[in-house]
N, C-alpha and C positions, 0 to 999 in steps of 0.2 A: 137212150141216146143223149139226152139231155145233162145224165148224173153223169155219162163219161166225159161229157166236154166241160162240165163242172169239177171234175175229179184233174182234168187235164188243167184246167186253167188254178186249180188249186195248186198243182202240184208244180205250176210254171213261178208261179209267187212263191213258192216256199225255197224253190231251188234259186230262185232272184233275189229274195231276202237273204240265203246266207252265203251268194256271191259277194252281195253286197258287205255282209257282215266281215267275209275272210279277207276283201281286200281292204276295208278299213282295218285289218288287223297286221295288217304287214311289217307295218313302221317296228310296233312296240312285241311284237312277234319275235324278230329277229334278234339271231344271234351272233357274234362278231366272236373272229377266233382268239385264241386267247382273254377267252370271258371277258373280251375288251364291255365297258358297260357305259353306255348315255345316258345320261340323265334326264333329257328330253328328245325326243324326235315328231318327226311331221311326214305325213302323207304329201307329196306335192301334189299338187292338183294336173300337172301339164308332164309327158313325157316320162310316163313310169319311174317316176323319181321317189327320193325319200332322204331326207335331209336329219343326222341323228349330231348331237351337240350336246356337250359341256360349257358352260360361264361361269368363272369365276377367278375373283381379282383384275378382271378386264383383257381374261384370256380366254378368247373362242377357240374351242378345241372341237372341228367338225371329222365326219363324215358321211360325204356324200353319194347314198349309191343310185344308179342309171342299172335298170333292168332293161332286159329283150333289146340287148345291142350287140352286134356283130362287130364282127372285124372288120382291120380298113375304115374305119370310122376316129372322130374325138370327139371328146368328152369332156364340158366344163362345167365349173362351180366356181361364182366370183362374186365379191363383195364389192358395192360403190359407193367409197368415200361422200361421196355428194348426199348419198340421201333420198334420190328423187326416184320418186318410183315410176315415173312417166317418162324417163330419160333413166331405166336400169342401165341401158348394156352400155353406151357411150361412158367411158372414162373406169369402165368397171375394173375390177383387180380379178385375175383370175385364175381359177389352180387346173390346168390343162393335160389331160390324158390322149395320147395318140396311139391307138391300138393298129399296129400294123398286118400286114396282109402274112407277114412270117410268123407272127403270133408273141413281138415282143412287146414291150410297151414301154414308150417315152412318157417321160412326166413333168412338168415346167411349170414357172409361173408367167404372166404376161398381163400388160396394160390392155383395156383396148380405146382406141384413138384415133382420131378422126375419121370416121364414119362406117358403116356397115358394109367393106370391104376389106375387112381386115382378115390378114390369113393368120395370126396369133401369131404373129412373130414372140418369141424368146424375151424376156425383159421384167427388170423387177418391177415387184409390188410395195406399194404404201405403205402397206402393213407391215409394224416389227416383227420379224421372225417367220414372215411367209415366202419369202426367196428360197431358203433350204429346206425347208419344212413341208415337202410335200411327197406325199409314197400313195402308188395305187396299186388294187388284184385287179386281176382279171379273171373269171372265171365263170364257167356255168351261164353266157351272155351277160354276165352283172359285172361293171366294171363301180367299186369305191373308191374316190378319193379320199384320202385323210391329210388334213392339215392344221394348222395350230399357227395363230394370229393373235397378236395384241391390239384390239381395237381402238383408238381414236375415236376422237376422245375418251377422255380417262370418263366411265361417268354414263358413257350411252345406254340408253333403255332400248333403240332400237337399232337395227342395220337393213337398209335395202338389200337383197341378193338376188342371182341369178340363176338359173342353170339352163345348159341347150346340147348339142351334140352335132353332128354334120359331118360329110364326106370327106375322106382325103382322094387327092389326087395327086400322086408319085411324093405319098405322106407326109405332102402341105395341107393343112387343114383349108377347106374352101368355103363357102358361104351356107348356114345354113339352111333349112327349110322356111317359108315364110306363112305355111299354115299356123293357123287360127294357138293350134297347144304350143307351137314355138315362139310364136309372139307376145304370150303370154305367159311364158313360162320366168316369170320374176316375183316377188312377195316381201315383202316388210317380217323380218325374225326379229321378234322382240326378249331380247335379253333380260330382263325383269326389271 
């Protein structure tokens, strides 16, 4: 009795250890089509994310993937000028995916401004070259964004960013979740 609840509790540790191993293997695991290749990527910690990037010459060259997402939802990844990581989302810049309920997908940049009612209205970003520079898939519940930004300053070693996702309703993006991994879902990318 004793060796099978030993053999059990062994064998719950080993299947927990290389849970733990395959989803810290995600990021650098992955393969983007066309042998697209990153040089650095990051496990997010909040909302099955996973953030893969290029830097160089003071060109962030990302993409962003969101796993275990359905349709009828959006999907963002956005950079804030400011810096502040205690104040991410207010003034952030943002590269916005809206997966509709017919299975197409809208893709935009947007401000967001004055305050956590924003339904991501349409409008440019800060950043040179991230107005038209943004394409997403969608597929297999993983929707990536890709896009390509000249950072501001010439020079910076870091950027605050963000990611989040939330409901549409008659495919206005609406407010979203205020649990613990959404509010939390922002981090300092240090460019080197």
């Amino acid at each position: 009795m004793v060796s099978n609840i030993l053999s059990l509790v062994l064998c719950l540790f080993v299947l927990s250890t290389l849970h733990l191993t395959s989803s810290a293997q995600k990021c650098k695991e992955y393969k983007f089509p066309n042998n697209k290749v990153y040089a650095n990527c990051s496990d997010l910690p909040h909302l099955s994310s996973f953030l893969h990037w290029n830097y160089s010459n003071g060109v962030l060259e990302v993409a962003y993937r969101r796993t275990e997402i359905t349709s009828n939802r959006w999907v963002s990844w956005a950079l804030n000028p400011n810096n502040k990581i205690d104040k991410a989302m207010i003034g952030a810049q943002a590269f916005v995916a809206i997966l509709q309920s017919n299975g197409s997908i809208k893709a935009y940049t947007t401000v967001i401004e004055g305050g956590y009612n924003t339904h991501l209205e349409e409008g440019d970003v800060f950043y040179p070259g991230g107005d038209n520079n943004i394409k997403v898939n969608y597929q297999n519940n993983e929707v990536v964004i890709y896009t390509e930004v000249r950072i501001i300053p010439v020079g910076s070693k870091f950027v605050v960013h963000t990611w989040q996702d939330g409901p549409l309703l008659d495919s206005i993006p609406q407010k979203h979740d205020l649990a613990y991994a959404n509010l939390n879902s922002k981090g300092i990318l240090n460019l080197g």
